[in-house]
ZAFIFI-8303 format. One record per residue: y, z, x of N, C-alpha, C, O in turn; residue in three letters. Coordinates in steps of 0.001 Angstrom, whole numbers, plus 500000, padded with zeros to 6 digits. Layout:
! residues N
<n_py:Y	n_pz:Z	n_px:X	ca_py:Y	ca_pz:Z	ca_px:X	c_py:Y	c_pz:Z	c_px:X	o_py:Y	o_pz:Z	o_px:X	aa:ALA>
...
! end
This chain:
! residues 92
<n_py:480588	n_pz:517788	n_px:495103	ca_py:480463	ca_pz:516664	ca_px:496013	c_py:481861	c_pz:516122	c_px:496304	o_py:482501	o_pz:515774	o_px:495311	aa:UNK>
<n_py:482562	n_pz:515965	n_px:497751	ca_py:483533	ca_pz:515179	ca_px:497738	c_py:483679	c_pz:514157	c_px:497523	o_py:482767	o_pz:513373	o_px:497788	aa:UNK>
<n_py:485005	n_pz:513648	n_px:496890	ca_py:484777	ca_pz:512109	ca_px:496554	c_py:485642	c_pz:511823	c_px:497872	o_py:486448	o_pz:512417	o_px:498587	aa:UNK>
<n_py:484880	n_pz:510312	n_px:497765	ca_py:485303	ca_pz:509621	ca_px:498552	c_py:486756	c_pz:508361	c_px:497697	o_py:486857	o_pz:507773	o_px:496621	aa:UNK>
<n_py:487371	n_pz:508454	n_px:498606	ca_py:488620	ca_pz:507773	ca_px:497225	c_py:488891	c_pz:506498	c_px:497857	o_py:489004	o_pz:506414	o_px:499080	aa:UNK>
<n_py:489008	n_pz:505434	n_px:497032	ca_py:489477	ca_pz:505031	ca_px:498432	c_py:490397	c_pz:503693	c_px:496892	o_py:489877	o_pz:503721	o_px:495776	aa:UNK>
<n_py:491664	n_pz:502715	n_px:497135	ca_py:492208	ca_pz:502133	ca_px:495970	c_py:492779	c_pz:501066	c_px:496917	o_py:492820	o_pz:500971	o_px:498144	aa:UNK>
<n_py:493214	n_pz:500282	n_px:495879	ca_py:493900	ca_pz:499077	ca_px:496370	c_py:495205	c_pz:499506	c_px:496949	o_py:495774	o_pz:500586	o_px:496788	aa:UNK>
<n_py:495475	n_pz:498769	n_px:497452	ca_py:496689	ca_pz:498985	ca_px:498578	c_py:497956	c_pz:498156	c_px:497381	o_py:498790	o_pz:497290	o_px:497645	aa:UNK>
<n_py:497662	n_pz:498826	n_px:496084	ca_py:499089	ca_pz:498272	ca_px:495181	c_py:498866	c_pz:496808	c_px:495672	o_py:499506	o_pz:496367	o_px:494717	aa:UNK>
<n_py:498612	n_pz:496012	n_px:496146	ca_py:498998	ca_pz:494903	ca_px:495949	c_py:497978	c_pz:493209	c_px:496589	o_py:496906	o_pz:493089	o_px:497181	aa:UNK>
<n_py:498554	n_pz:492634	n_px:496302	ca_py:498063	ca_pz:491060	ca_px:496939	c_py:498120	c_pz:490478	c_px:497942	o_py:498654	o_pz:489379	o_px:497793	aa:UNK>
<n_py:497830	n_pz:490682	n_px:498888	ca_py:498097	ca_pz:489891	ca_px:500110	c_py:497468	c_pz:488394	c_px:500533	o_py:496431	o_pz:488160	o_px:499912	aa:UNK>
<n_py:497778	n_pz:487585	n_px:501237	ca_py:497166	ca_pz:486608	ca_px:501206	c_py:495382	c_pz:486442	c_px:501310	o_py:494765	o_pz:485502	o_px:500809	aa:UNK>
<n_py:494841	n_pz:487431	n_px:501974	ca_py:493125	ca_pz:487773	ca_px:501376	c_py:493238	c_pz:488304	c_px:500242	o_py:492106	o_pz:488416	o_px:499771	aa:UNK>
<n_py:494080	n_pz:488729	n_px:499482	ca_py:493566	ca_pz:489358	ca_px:498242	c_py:494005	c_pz:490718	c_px:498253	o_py:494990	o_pz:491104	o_px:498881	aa:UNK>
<n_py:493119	n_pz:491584	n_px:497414	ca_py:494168	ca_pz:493267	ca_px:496837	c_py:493373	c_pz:494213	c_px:498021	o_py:492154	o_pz:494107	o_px:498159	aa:UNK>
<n_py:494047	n_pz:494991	n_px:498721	ca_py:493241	ca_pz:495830	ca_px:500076	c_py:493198	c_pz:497271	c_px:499131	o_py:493975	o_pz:497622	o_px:498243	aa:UNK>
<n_py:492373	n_pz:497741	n_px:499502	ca_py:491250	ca_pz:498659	ca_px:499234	c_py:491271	c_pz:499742	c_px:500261	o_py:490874	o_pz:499511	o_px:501403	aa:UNK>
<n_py:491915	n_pz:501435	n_px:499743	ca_py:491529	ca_pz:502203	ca_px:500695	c_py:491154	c_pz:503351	c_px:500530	o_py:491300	o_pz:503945	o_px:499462	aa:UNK>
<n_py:490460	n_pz:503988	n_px:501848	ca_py:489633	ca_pz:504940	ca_px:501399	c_py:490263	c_pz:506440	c_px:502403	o_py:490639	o_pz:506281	o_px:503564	aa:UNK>
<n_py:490280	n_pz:507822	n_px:501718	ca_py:490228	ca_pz:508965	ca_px:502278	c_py:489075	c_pz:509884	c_px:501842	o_py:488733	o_pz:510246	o_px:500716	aa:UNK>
<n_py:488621	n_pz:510130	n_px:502943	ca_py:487480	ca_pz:510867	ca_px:502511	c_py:488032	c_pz:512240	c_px:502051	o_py:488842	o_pz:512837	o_px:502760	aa:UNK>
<n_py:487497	n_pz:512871	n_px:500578	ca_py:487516	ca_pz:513924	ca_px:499716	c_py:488963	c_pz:513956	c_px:499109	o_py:489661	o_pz:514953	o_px:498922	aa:UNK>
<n_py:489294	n_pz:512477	n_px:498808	ca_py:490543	ca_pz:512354	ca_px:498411	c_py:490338	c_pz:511961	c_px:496512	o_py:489409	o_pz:511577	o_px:495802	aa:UNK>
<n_py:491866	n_pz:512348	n_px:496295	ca_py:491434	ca_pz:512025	ca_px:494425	c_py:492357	c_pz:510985	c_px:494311	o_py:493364	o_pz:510839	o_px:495005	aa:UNK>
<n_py:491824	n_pz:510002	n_px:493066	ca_py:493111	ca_pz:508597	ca_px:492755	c_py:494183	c_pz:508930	c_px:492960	o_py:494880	o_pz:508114	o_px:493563	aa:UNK>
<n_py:494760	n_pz:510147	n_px:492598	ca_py:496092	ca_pz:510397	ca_px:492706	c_py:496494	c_pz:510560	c_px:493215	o_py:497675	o_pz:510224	o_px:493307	aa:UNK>
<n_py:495672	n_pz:511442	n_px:494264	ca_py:496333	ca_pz:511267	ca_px:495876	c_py:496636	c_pz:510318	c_px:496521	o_py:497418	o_pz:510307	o_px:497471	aa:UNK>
<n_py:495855	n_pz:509130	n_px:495920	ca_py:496002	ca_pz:507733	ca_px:496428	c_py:497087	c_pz:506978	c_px:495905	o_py:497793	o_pz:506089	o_px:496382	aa:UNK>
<n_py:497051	n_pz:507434	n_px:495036	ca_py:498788	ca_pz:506678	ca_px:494203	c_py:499867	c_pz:507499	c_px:494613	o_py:500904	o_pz:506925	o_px:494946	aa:UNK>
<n_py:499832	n_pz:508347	n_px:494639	ca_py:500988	ca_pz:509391	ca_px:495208	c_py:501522	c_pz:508587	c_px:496740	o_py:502674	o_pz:508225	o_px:496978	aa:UNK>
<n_py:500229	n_pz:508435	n_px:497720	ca_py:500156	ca_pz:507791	ca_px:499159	c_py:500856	c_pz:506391	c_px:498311	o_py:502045	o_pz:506313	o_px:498000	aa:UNK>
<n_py:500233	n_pz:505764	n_px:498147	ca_py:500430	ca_pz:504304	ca_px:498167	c_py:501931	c_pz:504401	c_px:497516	o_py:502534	o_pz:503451	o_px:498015	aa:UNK>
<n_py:502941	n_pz:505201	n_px:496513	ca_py:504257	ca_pz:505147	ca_px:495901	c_py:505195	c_pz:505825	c_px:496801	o_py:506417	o_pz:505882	o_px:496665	aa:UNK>
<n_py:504353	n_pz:506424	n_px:497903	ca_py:505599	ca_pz:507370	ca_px:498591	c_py:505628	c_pz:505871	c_px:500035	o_py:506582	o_pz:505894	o_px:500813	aa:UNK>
<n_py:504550	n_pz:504744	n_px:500201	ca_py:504692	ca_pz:504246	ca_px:500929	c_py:505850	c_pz:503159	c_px:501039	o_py:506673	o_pz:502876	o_px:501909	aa:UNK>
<n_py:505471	n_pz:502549	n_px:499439	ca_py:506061	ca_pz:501317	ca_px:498603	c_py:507589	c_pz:502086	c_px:498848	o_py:508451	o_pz:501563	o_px:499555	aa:UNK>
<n_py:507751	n_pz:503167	n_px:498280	ca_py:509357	ca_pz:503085	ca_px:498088	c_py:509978	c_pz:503557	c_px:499768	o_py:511186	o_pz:503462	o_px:499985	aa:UNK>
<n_py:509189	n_pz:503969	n_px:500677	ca_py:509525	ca_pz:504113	ca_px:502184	c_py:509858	c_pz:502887	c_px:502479	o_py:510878	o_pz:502789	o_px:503162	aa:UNK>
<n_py:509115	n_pz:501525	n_px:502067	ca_py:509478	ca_pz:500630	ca_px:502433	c_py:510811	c_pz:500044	c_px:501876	o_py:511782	o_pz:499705	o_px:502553	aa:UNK>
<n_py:510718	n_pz:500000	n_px:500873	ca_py:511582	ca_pz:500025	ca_px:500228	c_py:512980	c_pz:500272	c_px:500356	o_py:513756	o_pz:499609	o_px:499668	aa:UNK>
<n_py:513356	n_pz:501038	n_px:501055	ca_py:514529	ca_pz:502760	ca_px:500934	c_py:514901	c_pz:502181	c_px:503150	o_py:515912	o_pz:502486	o_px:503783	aa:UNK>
<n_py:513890	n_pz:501497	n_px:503600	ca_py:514426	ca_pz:501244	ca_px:505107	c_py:515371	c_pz:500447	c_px:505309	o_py:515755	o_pz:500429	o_px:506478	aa:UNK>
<n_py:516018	n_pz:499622	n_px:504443	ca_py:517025	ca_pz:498603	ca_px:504590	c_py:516950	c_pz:497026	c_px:505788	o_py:517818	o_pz:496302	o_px:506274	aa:UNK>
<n_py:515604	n_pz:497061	n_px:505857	ca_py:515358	ca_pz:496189	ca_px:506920	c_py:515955	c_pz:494774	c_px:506569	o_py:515507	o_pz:494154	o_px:505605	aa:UNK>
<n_py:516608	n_pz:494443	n_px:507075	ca_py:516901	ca_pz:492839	ca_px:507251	c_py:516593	c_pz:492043	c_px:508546	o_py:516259	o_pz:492545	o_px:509619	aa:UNK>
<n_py:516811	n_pz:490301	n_px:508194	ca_py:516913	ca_pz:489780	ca_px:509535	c_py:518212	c_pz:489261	c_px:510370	o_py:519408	o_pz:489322	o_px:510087	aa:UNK>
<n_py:517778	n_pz:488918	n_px:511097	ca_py:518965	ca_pz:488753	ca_px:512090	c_py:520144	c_pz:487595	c_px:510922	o_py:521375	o_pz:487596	o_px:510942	aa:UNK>
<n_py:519697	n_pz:487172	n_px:510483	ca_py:520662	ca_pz:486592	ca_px:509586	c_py:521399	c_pz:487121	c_px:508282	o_py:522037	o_pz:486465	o_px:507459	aa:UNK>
<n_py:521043	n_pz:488998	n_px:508330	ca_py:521672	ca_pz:489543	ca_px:507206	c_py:520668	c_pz:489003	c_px:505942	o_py:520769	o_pz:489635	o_px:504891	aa:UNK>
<n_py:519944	n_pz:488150	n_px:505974	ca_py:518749	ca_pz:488410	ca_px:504696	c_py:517260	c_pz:489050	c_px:504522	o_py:516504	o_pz:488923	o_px:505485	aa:UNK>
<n_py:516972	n_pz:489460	n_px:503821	ca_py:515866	ca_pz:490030	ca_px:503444	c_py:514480	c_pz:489628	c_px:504042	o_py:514269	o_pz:488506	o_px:503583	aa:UNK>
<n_py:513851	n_pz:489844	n_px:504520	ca_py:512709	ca_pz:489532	ca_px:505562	c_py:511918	c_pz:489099	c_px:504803	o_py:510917	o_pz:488611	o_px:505328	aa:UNK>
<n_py:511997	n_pz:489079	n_px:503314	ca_py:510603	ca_pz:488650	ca_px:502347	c_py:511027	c_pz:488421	c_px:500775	o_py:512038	o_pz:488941	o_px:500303	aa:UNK>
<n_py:510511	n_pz:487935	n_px:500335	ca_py:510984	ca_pz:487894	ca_px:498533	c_py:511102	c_pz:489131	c_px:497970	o_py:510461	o_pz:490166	o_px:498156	aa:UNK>
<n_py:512189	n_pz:488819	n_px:497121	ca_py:512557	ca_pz:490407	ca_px:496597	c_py:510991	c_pz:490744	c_px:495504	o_py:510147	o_pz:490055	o_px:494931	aa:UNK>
<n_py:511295	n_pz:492238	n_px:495684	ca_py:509959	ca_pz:493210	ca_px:495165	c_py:509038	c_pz:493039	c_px:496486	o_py:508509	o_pz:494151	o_px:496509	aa:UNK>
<n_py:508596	n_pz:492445	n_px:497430	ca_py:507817	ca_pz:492449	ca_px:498048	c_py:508091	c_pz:494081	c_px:498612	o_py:508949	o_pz:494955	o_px:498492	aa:UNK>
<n_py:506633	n_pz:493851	n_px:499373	ca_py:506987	ca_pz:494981	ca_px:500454	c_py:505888	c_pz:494476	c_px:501874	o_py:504753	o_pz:494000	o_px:501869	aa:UNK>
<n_py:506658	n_pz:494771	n_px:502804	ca_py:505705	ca_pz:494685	ca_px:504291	c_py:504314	c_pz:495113	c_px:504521	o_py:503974	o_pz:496289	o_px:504648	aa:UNK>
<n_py:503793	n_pz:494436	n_px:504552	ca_py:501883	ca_pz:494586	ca_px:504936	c_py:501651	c_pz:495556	c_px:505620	o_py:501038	o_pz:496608	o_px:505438	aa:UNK>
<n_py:502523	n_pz:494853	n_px:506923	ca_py:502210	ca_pz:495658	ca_px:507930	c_py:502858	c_pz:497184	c_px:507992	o_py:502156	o_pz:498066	o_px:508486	aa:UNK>
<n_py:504039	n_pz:497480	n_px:507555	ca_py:504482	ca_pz:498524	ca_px:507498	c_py:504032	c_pz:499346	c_px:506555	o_py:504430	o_pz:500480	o_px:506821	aa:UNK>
<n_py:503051	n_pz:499316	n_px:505056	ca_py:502585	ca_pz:499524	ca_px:504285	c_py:501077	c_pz:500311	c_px:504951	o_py:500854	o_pz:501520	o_px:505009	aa:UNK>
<n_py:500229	n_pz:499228	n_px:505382	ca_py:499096	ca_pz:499901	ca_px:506176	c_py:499452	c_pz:500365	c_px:507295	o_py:498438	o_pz:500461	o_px:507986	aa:UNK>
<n_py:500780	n_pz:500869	n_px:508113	ca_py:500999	ca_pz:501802	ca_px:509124	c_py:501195	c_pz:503360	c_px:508804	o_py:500774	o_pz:504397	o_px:509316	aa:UNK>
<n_py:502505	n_pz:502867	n_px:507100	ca_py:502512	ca_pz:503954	ca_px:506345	c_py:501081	c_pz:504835	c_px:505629	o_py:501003	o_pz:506059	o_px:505519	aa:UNK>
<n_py:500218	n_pz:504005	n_px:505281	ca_py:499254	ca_pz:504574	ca_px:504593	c_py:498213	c_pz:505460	c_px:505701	o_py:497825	o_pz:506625	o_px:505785	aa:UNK>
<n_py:498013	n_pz:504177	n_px:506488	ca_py:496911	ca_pz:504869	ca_px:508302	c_py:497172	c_pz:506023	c_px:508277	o_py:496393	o_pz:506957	o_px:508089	aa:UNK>
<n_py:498838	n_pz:506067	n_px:508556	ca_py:499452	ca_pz:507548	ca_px:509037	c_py:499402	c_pz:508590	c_px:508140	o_py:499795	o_pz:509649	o_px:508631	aa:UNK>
<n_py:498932	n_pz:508669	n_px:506597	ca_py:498437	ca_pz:509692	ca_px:506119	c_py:497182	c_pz:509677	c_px:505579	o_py:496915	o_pz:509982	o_px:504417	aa:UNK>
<n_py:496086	n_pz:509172	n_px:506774	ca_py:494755	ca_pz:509633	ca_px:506384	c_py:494127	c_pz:508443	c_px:505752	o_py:492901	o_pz:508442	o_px:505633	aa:UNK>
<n_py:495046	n_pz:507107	n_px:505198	ca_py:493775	ca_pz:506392	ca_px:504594	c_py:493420	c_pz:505033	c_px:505137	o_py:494392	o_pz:504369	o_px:505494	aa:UNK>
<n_py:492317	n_pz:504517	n_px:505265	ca_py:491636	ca_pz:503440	ca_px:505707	c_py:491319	c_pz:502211	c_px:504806	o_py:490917	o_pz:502209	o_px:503643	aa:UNK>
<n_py:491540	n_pz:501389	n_px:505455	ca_py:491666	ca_pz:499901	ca_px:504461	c_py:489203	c_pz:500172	c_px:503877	o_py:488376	o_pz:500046	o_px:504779	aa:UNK>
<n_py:488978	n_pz:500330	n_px:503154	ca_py:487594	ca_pz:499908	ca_px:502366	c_py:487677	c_pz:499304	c_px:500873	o_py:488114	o_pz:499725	o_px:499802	aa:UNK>
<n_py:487015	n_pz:498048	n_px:501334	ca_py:486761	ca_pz:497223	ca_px:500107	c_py:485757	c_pz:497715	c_px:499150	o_py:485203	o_pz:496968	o_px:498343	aa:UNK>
<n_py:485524	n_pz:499000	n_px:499249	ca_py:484332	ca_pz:499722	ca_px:498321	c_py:484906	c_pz:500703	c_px:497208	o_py:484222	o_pz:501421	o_px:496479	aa:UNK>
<n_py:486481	n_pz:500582	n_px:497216	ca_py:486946	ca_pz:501868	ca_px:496802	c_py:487843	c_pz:501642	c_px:495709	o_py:487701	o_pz:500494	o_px:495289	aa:UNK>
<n_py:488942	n_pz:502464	n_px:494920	ca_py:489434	ca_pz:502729	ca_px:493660	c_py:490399	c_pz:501150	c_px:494170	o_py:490392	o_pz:500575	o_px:495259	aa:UNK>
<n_py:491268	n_pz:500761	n_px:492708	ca_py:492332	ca_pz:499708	ca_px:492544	c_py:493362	c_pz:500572	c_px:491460	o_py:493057	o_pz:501206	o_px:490449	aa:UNK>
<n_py:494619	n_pz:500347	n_px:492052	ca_py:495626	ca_pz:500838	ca_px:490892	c_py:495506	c_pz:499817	c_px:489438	o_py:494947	o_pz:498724	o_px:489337	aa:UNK>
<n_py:496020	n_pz:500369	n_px:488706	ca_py:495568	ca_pz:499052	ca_px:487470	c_py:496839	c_pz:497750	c_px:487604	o_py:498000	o_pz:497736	o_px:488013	aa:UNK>
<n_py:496074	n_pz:496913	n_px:487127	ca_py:496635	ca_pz:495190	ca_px:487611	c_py:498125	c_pz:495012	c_px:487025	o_py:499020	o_pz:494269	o_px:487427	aa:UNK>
<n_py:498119	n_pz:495636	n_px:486288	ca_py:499716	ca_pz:495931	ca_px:485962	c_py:500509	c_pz:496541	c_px:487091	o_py:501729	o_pz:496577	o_px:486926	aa:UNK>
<n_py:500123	n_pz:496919	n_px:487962	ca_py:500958	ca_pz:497677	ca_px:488720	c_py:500794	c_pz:497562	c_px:490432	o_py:501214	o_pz:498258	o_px:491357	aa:UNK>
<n_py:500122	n_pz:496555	n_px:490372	ca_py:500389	ca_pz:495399	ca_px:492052	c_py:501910	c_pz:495256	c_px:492492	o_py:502880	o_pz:494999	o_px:491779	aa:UNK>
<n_py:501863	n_pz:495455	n_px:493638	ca_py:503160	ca_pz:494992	ca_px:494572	c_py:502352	c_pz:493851	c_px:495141	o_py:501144	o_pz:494010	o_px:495319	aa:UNK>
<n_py:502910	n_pz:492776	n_px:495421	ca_py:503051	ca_pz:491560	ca_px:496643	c_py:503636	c_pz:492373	c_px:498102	o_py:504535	o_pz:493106	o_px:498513	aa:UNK>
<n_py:502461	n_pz:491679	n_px:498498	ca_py:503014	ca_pz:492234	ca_px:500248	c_py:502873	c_pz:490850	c_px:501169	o_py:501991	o_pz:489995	o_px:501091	aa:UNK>
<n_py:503704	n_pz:490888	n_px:501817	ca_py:503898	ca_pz:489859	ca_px:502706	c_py:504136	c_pz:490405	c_px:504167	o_py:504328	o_pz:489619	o_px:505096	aa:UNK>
! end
């Protein structure tokens, strides 16, 4: 039977921890997705027009996070796996 996978999006956002799903996907594929996203974000050097950081340090971008993830296959579902609570990013 394929699983359906689907995990928290690493982190907290102001609704709370997002949840996603690939169909016939395994946790690890999902952590693999969600660590290759975090440190993409990470690794872009984005600042603002004032030379500071667009968000509190450790954060990472929401929006660039669920563009990164969309773009390989996975969908925000609140029905699906969570990385363990030790290991949340804040997204803003």
């Amino acid at each position: 039977m394929p699983a359906l996978t689907a995990a928290c999006g690493s982190s907290f956002s102001s609704q709370g921890p997002l949840h996603w799903a690939k169909l016939g996907a395994s946790y690890d594929q999902f952590m693999e997705a969600r660590y290759a996203c975090i440190q993409a974000d990470r690794s872009n050097g984005y600042v603002t027009a004032t030379g500071a950081p667009p968000r509190s340090p450790g954060a990472v971008s929401l929006s660039f996070f669920k563009a990164c993830m969309e773009n390989r296959g996975w969908y925000v579902n609140q029905a699906g796996y969570a990385p363990p609570p030790s290991d949340e990013v804040r997204m803003e």
